[in-house]
C-alpha positions as CSV (number, residue, x, y, z in Angstrom):
1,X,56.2,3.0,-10.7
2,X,57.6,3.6,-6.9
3,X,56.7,7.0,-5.6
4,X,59.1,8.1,-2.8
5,X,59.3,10.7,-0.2
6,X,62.3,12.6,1.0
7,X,62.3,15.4,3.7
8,X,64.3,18.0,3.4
9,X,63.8,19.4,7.0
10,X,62.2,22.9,6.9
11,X,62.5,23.0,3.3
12,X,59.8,19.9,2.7
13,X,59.2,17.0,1.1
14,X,60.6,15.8,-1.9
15,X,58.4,13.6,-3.7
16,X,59.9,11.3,-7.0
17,X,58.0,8.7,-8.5
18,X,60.7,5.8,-10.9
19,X,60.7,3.0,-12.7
20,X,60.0,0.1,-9.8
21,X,63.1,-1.7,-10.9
22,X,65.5,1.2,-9.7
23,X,67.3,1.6,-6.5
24,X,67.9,4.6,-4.7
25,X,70.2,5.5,-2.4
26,X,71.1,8.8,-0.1
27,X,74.8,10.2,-0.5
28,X,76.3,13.1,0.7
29,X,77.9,14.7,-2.3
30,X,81.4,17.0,-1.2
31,X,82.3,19.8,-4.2
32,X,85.3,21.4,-3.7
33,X,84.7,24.8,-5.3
34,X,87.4,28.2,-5.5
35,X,88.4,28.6,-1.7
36,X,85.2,26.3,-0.4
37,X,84.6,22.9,0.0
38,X,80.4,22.6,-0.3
39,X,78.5,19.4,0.8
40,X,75.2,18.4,-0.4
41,X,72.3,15.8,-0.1
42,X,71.8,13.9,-3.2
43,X,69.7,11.0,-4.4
44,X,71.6,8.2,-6.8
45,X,69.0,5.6,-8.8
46,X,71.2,2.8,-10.2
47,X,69.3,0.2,-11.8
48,X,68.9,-3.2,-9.5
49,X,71.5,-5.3,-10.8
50,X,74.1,-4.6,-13.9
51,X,75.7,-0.8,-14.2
52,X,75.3,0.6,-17.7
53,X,73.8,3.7,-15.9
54,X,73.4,6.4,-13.0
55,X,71.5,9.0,-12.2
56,X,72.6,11.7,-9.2
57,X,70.8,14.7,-8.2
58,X,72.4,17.1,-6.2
59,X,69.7,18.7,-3.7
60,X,71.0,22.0,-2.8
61,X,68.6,24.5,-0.8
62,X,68.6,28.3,-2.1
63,X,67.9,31.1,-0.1
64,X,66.5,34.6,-1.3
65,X,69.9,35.7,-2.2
66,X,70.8,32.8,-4.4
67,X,67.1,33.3,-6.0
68,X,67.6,36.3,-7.3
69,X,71.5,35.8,-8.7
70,X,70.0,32.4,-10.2
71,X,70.6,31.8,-14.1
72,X,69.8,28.2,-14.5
73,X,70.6,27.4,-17.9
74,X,74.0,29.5,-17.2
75,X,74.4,27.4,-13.8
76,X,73.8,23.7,-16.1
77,X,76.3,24.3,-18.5
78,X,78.8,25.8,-16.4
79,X,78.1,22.5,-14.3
80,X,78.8,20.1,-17.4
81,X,81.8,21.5,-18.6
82,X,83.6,18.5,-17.9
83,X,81.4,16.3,-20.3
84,X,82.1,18.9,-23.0
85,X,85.7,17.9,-22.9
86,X,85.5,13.9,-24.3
87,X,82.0,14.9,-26.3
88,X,81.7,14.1,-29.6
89,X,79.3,17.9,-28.9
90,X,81.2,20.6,-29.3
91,X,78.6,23.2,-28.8
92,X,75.3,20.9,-27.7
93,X,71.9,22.0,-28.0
94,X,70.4,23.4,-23.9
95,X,67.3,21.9,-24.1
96,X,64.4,23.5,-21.6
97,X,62.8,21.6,-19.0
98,X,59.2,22.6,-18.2
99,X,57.6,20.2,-14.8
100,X,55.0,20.0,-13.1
101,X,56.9,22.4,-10.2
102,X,61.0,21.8,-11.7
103,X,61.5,24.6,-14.4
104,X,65.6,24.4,-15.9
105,X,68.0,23.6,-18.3
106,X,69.7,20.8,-19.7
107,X,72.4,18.8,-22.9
108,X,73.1,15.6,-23.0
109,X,76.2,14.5,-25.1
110,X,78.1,11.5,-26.5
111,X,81.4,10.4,-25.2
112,X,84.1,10.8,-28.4
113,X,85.9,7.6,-27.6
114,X,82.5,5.2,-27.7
115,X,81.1,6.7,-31.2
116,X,81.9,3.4,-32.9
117,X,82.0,0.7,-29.8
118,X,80.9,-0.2,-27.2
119,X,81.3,0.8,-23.5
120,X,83.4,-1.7,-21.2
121,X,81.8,-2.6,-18.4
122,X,81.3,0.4,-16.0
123,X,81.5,3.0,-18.5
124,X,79.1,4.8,-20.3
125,X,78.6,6.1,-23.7
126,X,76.0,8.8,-23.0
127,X,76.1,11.7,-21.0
128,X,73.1,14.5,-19.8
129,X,73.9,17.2,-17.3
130,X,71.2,19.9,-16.2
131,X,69.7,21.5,-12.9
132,X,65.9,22.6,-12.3
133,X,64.5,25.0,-9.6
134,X,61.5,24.2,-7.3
135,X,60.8,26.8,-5.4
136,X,63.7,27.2,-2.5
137,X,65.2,23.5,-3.7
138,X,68.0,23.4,-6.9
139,X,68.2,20.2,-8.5
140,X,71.3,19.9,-10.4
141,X,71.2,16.5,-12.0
142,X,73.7,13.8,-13.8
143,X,72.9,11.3,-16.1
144,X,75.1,8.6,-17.2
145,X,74.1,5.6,-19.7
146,X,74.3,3.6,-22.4
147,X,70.9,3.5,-22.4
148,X,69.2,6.7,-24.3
149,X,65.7,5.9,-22.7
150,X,67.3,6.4,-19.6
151,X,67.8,9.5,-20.2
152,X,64.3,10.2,-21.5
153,X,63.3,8.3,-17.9
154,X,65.7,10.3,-15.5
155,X,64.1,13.9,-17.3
156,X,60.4,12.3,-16.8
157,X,61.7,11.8,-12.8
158,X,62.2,15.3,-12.9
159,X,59.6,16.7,-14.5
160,X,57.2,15.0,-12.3
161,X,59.0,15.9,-9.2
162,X,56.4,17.0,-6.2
163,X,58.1,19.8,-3.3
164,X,55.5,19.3,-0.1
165,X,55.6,22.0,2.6
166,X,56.9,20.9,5.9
């Protein structure tokens, strides 16, 4: 395992420990929401060669007001309604995630058109959406794989994630 710091300015440090094989890297995510466009620091893992999966999470800093308005299992469906749409799902089970300091929700799905084949080359046949709170820091995290212990990996990442004061 690689354990990795990320500062997050006033906010702190955000500590993940993965699989030694992964890379990370740092994008800036841009949403375009009703009348906004928000932008976001992420972190992507990608495995070191090959790209039968991907993992993003969104790191998106709360204040008191977005605290209390918070429903996180409300917030990771809403934010994986596009996955619903090609899911073999219809109505998928919201699972709970319970870390170390990351508390949320989360469904994984299967994508309708890979049931009985397999994925081409940069697509995926599985599909797990969910966010997690750690104290002022939202996690909203996207897993994509053909890979189901992936998955299980990605939710371990999460579950183990550290928040350091500044």
């Amino acid at each position: 395992m690689t354990t990795k710091s990320y500062p997050l300015g006033e906010r702190g440090t955000l500590v993940l420990a993965f699989p030694a094989d992964w890379k990370d890297a740092l994008p800036r995510i841009r949403e375009v929401a009703t009348n906004m466009t928000l932008t976001f620091d992420a972190i992507q893992f990608q495995p070191a060669t090959g790209s039968n999966w991907s993992i993003l999470i969104q790191l998106v800093p709360l204040n008191e007001t977005n605290i209390a308005k918070l429903d996180i299992k409300a917030l990771a469906l809403e934010r994986g309604q596009g996955l619903l749409a090609g899911a073999v799902e219809t109505n998928p089970a919201v699972q709970e995630l319970k870390g170390v300091e990351a508390q949320g929700y989360y469904f994984d799905v299967t994508d309708r058109q890979w049931t009985n084949a397999s994925p081409p080359p940069g697509a995926v046949k599985y599909g797990m959406n969910g966010s997690a709170r750690m104290g002022r820091l939202l996690l909203n995290f996207f897993v994509g794989t053909n890979d189901k212990d992936i998955e299980k990996q990605a939710l371990d990442v999460i579950s183990n994630a550290r928040l350091t004061p500044p």
